[in-house]
C-alpha positions in Angstrom: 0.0 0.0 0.0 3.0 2.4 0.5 4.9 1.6 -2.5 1.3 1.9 -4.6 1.5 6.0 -3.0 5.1 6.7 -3.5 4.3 5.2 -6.9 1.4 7.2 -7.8 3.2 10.4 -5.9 6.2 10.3 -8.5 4.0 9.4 -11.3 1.8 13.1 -10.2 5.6 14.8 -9.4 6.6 13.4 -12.6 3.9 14.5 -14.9 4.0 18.1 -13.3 7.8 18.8 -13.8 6.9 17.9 -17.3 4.1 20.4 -17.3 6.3 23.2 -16.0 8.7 22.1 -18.3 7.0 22.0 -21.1 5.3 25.4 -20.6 8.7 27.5 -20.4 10.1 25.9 -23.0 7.5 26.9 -25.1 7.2 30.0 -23.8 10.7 30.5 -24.7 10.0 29.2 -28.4 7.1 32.1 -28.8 9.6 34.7 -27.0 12.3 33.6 -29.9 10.4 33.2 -32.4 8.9 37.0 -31.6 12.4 38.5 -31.7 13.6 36.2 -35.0 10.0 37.8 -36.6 10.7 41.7 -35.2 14.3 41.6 -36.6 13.0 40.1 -40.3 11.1 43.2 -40.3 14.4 45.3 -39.6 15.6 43.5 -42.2 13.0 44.4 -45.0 14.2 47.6 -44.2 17.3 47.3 -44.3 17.1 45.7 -47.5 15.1 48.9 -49.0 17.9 51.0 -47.8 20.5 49.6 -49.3 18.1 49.2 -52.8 18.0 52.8 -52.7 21.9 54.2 -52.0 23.4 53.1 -55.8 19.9 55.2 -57.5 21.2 58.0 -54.3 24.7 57.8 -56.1 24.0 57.1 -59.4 21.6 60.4 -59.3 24.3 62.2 -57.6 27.1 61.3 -59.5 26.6 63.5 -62.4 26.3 66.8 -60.4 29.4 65.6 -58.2 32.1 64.6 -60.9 35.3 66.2 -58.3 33.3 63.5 -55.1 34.4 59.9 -56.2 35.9 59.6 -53.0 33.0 60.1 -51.1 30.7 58.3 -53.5 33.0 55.4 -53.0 32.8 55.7 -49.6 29.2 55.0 -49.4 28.8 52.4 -51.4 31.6 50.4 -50.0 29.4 51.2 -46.3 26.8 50.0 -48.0 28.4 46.5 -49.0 30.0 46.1 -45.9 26.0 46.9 -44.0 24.6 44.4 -46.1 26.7 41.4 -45.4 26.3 42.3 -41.5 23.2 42.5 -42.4 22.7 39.1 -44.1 24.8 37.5 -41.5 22.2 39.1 -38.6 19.4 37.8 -40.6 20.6 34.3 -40.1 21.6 34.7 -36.6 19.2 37.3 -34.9 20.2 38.1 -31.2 23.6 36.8 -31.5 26.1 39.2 -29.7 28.5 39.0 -32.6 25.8 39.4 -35.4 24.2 42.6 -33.7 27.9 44.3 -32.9 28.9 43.8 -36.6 25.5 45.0 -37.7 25.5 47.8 -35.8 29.0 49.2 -36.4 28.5 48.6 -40.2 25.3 50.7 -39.5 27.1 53.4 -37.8 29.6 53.7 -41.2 27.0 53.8 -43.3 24.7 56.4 -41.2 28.1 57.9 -41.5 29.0 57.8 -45.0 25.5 59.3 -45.8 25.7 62.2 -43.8 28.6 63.4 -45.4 27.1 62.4 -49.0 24.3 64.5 -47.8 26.3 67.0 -46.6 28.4 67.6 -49.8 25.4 67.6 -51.8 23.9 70.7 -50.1 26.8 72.5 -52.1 25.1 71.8 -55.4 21.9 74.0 -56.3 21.3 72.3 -59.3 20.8 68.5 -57.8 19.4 70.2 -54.6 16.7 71.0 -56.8 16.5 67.2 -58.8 13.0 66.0 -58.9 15.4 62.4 -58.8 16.8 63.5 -55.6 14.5 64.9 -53.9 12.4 61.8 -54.5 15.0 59.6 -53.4 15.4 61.6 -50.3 11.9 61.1 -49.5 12.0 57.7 -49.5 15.3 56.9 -47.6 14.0 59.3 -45.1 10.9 57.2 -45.1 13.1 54.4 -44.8 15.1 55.5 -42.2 12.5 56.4 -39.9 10.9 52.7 -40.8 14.2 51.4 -39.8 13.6 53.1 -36.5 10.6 51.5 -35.3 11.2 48.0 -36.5 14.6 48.4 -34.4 12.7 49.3 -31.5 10.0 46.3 -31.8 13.0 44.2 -32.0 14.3 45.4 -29.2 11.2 45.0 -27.0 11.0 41.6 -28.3 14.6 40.8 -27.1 13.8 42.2 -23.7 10.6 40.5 -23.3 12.4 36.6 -24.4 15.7 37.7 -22.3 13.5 38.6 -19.1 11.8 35.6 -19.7 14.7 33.6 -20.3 16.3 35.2 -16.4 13.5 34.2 -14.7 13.7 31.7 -12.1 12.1 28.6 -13.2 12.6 29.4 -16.9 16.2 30.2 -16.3 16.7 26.3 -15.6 14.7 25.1 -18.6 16.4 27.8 -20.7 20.1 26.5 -19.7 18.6 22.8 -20.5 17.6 23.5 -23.5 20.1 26.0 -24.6 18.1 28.8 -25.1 20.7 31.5 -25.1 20.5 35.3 -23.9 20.2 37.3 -27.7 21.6 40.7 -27.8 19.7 43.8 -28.4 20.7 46.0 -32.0 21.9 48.7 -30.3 23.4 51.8 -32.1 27.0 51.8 -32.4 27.7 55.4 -31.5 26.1 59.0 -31.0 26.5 59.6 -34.6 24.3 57.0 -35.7 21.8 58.1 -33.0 21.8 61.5 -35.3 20.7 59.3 -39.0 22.1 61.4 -41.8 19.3 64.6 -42.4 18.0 63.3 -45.9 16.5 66.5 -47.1 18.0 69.5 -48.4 16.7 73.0 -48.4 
């Protein structure tokens, strides 16, 4: 008669550590699978971006015959952004993905501020219906890239508080659910994004 309730006690224990189990783990999974959705969104973004910076070039190229430095300049930022890029798509949250991502982010914010910047000098592409429209859109762009950063970032949070918490912390580390890093801007120049529009 004992054995028959220490038997049916660790059968009950047994099937409720699998409950618990089973219910951080996939808590976990949704958390993750949150973040991996938030940064594909960055990443449509990102991909726009860098769709628009050869027409950005290409229309300014023309005007700015004496700038091939600078004009090379950007688009080797812009390479260098979208194979960070690529390799943060396939990894989102990893520490080394998001650091690369968001230095080569930081270059290119960079790079396009002083494109911008030499452009103001030249009335007559100031005035381009091209460039004007292309600076509509990357500001568009830009700000899009903004908020998709920040929903990735409040994903991130919510899986990594989740993932901290005590019980989930001991599911997580059983599993291998590791802490993913936030995209966080690389320095106080990329919190001021290149101004896009000239006046």
């Amino acid at each position: 008669m004992f054995s028959l309730v220490v038997i049916i006690l660790a059968v009950a224990f047994g099937l409720i550590l699998v409950q618990v189990v089973s219910l951080y783990y996939n808590s976990l999974v949704v958390l993750g699978n949150r973040f991996q959705n938030a940064f594909s969104q960055i990443d449509v973004q990102l991909k726009r971006r860098y769709a628009l910076i050869p027409n950005l070039v290409e229309c300014v190229k023309g005007y700015m015959v004496h700038e091939k430095t600078t004009l090379e300049a950007v688009i080797q930022a812009r390479n260098t952004a979208q194979q960070a890029s690529k390799l943060a798509s396939s990894q989102p949250g990893n520490p080394d993905a998001m650091a690369d991502l968001s230095l080569a982010e930081g270059q290119l914010g960079g790079a396009l501020g002083r494109l911008i910047a030499v452009a103001e000098g030249y009335p007559d592409l100031k005035a381009s219906q091209n460039m004007l429209g292309l600076q509509e859109e990357l500001s568009s762009t830009e700000n899009k890239v903004g908020f998709a950063r920040q929903a990735f970032n409040d994903a991130v949070t919510a899986y990594n508080n989740q993932r901290h918490t005590f019980p989930c912390v001991l599911v997580a580390g059983l599993f291998g659910f590791r802490t993913a890093s936030l995209l966080e801007l690389a320095s106080d120049a990329e919190r001021e994004m290149p101004a896009v529009r000239m006046t």
